[in-house]
PyMOL commands that place a pseudoatom at each C-alpha (Angstrom):
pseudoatom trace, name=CA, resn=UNK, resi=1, chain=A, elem=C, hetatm=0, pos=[-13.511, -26.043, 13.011]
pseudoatom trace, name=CA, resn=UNK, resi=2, chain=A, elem=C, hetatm=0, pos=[-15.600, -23.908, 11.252]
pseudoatom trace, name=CA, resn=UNK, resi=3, chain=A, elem=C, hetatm=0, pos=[-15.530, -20.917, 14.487]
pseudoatom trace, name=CA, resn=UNK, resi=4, chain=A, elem=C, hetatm=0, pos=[-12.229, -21.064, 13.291]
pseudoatom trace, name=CA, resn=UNK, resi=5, chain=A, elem=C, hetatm=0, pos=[-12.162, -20.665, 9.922]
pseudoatom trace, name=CA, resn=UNK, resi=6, chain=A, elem=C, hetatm=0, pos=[-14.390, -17.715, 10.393]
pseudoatom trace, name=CA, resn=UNK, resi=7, chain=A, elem=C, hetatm=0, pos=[-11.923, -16.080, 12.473]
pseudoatom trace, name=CA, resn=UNK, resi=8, chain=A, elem=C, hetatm=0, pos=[-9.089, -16.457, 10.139]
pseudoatom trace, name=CA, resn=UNK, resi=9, chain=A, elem=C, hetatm=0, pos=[-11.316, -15.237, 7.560]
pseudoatom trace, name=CA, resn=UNK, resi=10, chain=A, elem=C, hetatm=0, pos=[-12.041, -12.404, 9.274]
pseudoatom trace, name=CA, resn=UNK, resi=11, chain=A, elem=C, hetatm=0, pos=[-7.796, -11.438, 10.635]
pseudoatom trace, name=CA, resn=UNK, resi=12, chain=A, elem=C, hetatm=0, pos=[-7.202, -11.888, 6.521]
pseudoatom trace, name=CA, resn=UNK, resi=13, chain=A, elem=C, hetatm=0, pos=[-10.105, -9.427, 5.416]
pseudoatom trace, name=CA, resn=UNK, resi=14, chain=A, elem=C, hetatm=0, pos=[-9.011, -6.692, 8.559]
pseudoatom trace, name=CA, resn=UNK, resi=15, chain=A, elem=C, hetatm=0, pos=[-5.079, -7.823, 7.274]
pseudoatom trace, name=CA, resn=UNK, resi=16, chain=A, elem=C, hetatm=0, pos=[-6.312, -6.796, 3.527]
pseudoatom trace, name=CA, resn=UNK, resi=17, chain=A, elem=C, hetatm=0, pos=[-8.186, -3.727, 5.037]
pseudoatom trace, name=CA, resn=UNK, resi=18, chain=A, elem=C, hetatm=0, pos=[-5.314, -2.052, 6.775]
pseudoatom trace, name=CA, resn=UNK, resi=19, chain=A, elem=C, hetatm=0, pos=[-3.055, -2.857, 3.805]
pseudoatom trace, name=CA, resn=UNK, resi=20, chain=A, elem=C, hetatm=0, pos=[-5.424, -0.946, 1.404]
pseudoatom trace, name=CA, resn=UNK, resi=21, chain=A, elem=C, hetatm=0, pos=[-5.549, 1.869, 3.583]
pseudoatom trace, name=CA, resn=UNK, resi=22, chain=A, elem=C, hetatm=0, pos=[-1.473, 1.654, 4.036]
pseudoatom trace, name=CA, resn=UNK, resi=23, chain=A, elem=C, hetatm=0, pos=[-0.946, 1.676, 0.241]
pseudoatom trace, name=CA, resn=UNK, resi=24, chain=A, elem=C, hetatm=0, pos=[1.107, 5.163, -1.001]
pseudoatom trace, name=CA, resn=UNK, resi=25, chain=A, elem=C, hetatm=0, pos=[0.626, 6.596, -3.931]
pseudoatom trace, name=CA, resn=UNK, resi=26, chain=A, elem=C, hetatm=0, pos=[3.896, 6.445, -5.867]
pseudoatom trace, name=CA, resn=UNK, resi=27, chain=A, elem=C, hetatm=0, pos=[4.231, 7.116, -9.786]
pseudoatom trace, name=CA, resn=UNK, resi=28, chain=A, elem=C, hetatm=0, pos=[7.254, 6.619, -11.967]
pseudoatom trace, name=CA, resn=UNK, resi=29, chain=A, elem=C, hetatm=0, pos=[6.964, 8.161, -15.300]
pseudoatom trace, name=CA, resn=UNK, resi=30, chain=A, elem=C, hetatm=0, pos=[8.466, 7.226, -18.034]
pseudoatom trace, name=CA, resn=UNK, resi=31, chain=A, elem=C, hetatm=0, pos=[9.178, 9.965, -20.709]
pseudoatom trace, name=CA, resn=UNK, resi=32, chain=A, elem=C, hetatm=0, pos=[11.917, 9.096, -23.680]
pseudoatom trace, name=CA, resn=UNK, resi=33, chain=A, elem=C, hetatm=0, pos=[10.587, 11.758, -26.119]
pseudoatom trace, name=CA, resn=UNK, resi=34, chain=A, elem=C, hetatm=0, pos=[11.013, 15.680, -26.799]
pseudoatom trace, name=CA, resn=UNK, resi=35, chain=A, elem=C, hetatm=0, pos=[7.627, 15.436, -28.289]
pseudoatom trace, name=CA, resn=UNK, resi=36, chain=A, elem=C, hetatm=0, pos=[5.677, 18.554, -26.943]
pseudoatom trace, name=CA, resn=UNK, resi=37, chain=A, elem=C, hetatm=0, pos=[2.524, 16.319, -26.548]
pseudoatom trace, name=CA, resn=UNK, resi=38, chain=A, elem=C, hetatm=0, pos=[4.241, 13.947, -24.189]
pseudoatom trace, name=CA, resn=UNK, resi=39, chain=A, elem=C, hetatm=0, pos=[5.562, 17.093, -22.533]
pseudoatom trace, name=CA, resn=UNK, resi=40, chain=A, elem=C, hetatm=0, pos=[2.256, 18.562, -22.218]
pseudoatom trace, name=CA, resn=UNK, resi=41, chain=A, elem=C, hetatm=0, pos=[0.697, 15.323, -21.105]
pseudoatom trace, name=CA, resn=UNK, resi=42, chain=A, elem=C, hetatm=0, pos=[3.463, 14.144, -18.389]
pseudoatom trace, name=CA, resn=UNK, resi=43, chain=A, elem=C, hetatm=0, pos=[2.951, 17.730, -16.751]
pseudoatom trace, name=CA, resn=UNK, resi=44, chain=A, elem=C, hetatm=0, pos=[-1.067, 17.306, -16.786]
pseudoatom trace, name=CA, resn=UNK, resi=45, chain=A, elem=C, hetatm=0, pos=[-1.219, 14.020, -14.855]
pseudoatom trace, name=CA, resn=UNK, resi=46, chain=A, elem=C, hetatm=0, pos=[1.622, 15.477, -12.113]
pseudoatom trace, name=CA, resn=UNK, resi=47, chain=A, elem=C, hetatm=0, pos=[-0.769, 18.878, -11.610]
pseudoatom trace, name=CA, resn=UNK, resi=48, chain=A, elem=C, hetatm=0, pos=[-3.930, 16.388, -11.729]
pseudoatom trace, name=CA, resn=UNK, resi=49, chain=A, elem=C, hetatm=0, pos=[-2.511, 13.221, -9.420]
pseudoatom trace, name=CA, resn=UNK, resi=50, chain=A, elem=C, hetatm=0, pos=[-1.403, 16.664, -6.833]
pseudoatom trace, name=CA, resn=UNK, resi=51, chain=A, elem=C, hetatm=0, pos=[-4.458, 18.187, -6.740]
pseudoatom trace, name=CA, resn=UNK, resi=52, chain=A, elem=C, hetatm=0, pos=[-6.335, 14.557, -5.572]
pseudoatom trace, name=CA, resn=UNK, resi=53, chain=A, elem=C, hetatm=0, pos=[-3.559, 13.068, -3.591]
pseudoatom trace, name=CA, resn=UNK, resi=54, chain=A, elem=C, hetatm=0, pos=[-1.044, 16.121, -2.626]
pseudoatom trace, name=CA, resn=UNK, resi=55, chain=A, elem=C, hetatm=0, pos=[1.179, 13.366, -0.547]
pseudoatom trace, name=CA, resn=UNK, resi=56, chain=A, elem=C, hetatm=0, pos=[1.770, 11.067, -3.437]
pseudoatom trace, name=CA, resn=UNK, resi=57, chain=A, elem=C, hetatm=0, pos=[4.820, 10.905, -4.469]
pseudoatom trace, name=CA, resn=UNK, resi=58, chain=A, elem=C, hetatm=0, pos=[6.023, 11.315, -8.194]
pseudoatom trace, name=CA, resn=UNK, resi=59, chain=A, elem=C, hetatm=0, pos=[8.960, 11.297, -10.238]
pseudoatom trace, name=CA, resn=UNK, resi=60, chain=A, elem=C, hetatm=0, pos=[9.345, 12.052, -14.231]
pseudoatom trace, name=CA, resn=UNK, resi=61, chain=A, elem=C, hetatm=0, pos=[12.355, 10.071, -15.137]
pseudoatom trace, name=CA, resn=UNK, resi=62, chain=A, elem=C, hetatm=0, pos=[13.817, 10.824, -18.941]
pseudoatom trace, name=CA, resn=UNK, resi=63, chain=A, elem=C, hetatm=0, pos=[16.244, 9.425, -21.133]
pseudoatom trace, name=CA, resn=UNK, resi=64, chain=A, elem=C, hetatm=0, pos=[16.714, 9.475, -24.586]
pseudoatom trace, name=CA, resn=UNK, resi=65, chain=A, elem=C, hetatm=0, pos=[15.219, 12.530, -25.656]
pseudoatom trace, name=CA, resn=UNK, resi=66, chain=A, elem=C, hetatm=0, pos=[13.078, 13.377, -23.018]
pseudoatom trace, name=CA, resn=UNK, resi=67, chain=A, elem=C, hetatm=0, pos=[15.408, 15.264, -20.669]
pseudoatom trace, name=CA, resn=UNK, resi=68, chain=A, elem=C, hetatm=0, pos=[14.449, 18.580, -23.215]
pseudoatom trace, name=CA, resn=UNK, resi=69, chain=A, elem=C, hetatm=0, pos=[11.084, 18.463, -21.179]
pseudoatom trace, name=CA, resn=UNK, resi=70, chain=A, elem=C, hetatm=0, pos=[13.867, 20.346, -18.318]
pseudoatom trace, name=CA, resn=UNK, resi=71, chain=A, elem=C, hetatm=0, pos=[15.751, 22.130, -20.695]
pseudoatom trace, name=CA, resn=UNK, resi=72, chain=A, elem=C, hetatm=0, pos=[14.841, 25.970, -19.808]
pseudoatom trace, name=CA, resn=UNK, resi=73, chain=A, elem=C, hetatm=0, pos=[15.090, 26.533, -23.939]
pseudoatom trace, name=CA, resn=UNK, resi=74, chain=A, elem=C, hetatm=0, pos=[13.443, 23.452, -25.508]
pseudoatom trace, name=CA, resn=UNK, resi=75, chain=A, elem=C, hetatm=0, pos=[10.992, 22.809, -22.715]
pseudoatom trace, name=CA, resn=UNK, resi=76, chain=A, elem=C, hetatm=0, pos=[7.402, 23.297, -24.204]
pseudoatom trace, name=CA, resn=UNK, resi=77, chain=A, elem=C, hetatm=0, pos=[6.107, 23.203, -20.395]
pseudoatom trace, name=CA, resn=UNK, resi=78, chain=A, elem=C, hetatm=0, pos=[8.785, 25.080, -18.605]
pseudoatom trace, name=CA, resn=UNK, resi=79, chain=A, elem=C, hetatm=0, pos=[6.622, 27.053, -16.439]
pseudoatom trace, name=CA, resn=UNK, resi=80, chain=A, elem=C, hetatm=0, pos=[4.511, 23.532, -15.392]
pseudoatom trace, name=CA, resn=UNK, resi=81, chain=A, elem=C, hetatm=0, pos=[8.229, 22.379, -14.553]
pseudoatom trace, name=CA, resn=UNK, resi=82, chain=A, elem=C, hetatm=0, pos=[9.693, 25.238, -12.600]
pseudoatom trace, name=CA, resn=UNK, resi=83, chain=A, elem=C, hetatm=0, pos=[6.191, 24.992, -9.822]
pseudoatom trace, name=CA, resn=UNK, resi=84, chain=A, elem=C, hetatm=0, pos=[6.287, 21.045, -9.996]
pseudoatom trace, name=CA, resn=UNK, resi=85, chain=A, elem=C, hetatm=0, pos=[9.703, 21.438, -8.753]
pseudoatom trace, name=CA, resn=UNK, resi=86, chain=A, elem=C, hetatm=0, pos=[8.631, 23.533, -5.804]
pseudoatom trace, name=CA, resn=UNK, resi=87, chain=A, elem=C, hetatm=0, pos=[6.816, 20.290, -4.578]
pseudoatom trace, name=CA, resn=UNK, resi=88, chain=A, elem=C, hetatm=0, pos=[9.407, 17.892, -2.265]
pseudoatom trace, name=CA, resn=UNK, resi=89, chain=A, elem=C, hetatm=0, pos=[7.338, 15.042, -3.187]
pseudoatom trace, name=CA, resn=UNK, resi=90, chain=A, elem=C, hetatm=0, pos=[8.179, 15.723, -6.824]
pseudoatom trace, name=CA, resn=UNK, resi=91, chain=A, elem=C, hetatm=0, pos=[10.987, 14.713, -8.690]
pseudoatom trace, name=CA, resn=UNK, resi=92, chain=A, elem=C, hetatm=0, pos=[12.511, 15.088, -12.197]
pseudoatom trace, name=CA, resn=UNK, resi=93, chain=A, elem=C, hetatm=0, pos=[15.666, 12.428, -13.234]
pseudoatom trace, name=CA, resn=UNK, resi=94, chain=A, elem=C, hetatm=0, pos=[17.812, 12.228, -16.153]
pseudoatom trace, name=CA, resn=UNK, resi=95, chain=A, elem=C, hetatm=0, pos=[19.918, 10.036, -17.013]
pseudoatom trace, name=CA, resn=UNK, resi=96, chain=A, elem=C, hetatm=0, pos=[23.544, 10.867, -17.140]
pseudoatom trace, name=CA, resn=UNK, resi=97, chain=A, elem=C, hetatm=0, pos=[23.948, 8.306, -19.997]
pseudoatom trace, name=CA, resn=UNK, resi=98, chain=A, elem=C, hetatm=0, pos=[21.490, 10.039, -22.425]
pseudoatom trace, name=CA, resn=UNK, resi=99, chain=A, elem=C, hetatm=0, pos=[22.988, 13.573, -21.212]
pseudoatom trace, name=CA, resn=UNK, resi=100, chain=A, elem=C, hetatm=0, pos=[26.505, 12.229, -22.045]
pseudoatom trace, name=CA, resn=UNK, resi=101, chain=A, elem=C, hetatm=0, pos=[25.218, 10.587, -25.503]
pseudoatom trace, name=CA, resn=UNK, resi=102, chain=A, elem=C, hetatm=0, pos=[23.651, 14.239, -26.501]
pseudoatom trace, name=CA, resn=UNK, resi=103, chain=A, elem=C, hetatm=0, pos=[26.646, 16.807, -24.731]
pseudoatom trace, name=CA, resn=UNK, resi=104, chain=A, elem=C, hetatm=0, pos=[24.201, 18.129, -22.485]
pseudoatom trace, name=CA, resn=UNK, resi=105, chain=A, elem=C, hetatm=0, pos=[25.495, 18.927, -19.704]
pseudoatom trace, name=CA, resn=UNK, resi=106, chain=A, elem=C, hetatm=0, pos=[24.023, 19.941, -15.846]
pseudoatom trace, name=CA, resn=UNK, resi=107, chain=A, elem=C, hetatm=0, pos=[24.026, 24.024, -16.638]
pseudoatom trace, name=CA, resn=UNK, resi=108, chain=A, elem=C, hetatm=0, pos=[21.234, 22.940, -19.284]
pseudoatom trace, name=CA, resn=UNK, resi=109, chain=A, elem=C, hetatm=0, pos=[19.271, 21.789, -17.185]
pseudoatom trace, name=CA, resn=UNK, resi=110, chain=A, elem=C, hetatm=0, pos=[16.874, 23.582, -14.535]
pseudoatom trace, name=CA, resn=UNK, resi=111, chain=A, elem=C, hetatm=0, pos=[18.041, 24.148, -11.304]
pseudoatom trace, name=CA, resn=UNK, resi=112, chain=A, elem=C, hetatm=0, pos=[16.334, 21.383, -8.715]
pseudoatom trace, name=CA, resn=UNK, resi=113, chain=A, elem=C, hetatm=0, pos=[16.509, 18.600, -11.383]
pseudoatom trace, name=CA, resn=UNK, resi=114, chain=A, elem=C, hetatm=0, pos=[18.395, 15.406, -10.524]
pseudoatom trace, name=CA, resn=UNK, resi=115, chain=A, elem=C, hetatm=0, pos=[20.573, 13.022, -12.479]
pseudoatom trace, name=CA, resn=UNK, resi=116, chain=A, elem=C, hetatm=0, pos=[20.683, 8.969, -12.492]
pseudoatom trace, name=CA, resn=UNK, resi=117, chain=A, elem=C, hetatm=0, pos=[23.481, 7.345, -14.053]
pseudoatom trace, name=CA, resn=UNK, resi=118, chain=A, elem=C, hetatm=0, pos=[20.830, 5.296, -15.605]
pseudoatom trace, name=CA, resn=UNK, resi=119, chain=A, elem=C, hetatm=0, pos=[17.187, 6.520, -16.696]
pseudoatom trace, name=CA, resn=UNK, resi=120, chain=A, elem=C, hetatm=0, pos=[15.982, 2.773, -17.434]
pseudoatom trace, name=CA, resn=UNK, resi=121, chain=A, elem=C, hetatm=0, pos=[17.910, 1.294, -13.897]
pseudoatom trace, name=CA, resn=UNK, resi=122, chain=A, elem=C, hetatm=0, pos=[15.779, 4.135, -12.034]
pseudoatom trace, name=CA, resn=UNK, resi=123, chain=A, elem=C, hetatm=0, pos=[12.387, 2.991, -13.422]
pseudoatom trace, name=CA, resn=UNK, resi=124, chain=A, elem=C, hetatm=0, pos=[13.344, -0.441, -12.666]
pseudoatom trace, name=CA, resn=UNK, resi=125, chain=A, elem=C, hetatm=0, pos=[14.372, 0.214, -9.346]
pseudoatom trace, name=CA, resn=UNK, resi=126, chain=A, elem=C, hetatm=0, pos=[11.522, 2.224, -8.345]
pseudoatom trace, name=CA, resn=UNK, resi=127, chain=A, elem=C, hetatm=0, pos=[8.823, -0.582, -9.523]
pseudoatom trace, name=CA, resn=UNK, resi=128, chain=A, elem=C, hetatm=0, pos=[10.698, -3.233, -7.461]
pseudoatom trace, name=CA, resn=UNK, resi=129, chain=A, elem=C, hetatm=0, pos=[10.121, -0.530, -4.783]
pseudoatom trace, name=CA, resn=UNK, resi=130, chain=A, elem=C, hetatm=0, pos=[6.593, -0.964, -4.935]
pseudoatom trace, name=CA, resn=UNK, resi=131, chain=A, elem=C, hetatm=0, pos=[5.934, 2.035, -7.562]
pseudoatom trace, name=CA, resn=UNK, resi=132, chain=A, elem=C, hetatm=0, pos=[3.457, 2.424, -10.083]
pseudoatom trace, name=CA, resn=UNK, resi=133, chain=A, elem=C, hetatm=0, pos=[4.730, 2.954, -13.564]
pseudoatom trace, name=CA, resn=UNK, resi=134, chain=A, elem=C, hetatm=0, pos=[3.388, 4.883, -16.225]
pseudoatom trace, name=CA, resn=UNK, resi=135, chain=A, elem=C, hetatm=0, pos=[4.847, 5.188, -19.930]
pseudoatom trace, name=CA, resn=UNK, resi=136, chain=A, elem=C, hetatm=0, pos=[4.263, 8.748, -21.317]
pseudoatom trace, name=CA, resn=UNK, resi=137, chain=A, elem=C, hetatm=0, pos=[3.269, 8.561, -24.683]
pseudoatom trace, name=CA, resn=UNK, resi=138, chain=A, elem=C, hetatm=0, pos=[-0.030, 10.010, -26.741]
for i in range(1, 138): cmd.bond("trace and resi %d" % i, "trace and resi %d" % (i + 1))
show_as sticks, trace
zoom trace
């Protein structure tokens, strides 16, 4: 009996082992604001979290204001925007609903960015997905 409760202890710690080292690195972020700070920040954790882990995969998702973050003229980061979108593993989404509720339409918006008929139906789907989720504020 107790041979073989050290042997299922053991398959559970090797089973938690090569989970650990199985686990991807997947961030949703959450931006709702045109506040330059939030801007600023959102940009600085995608160029730091690529620089440690350049497989992870990441994806800025924005809806009420926060789509100006990929607005060529009221993007306070555009040049952090234009090389994060050079990266496959990174992703920008806006939802169509907060694009609709403000007239903005897909010519606004830099080429390479994505649309979601729904910014907060994204996030959720991505967590139950096994993502990480981050809310961008300062």
């Amino acid at each position: 009996m107790k041979h073989t409760l050290i042997v299922l202890s053991l398959l559970l710690l090797i089973c938690g082992l090569v989970h650990a080292q199985a686990l991807e690195y997947r961030v949703v972020f959450d931006l709702t604001s045109k506040d330059s700070m939030e801007q600023k920040s959102v940009m600085r954790w995608v160029k730091e979290i690529r620089a440690a882990h350049p497989d992870a995969q990441l994806e800025v998702v924005m809806y009420g204001k926060g789509f100006e973050m990929v607005m060529p003229e009221r993007s306070s980061v555009a040049a952090d925007v234009k090389a994060a979108l050079k990266n496959p593993n990174t992703s920008f989404a806006v939802c169509e609903v907060a694009m609709k509720n403000n007239s903005v339409t897909m010519s606004q918006l830099f080429p390479g960015i994505k649309t979601v008929p729904d910014g907060i139906y994204e996030i959720i789907s991505k967590q139950h997905e096994g993502w990480g989720y981050i809310k961008v504020m300062h």
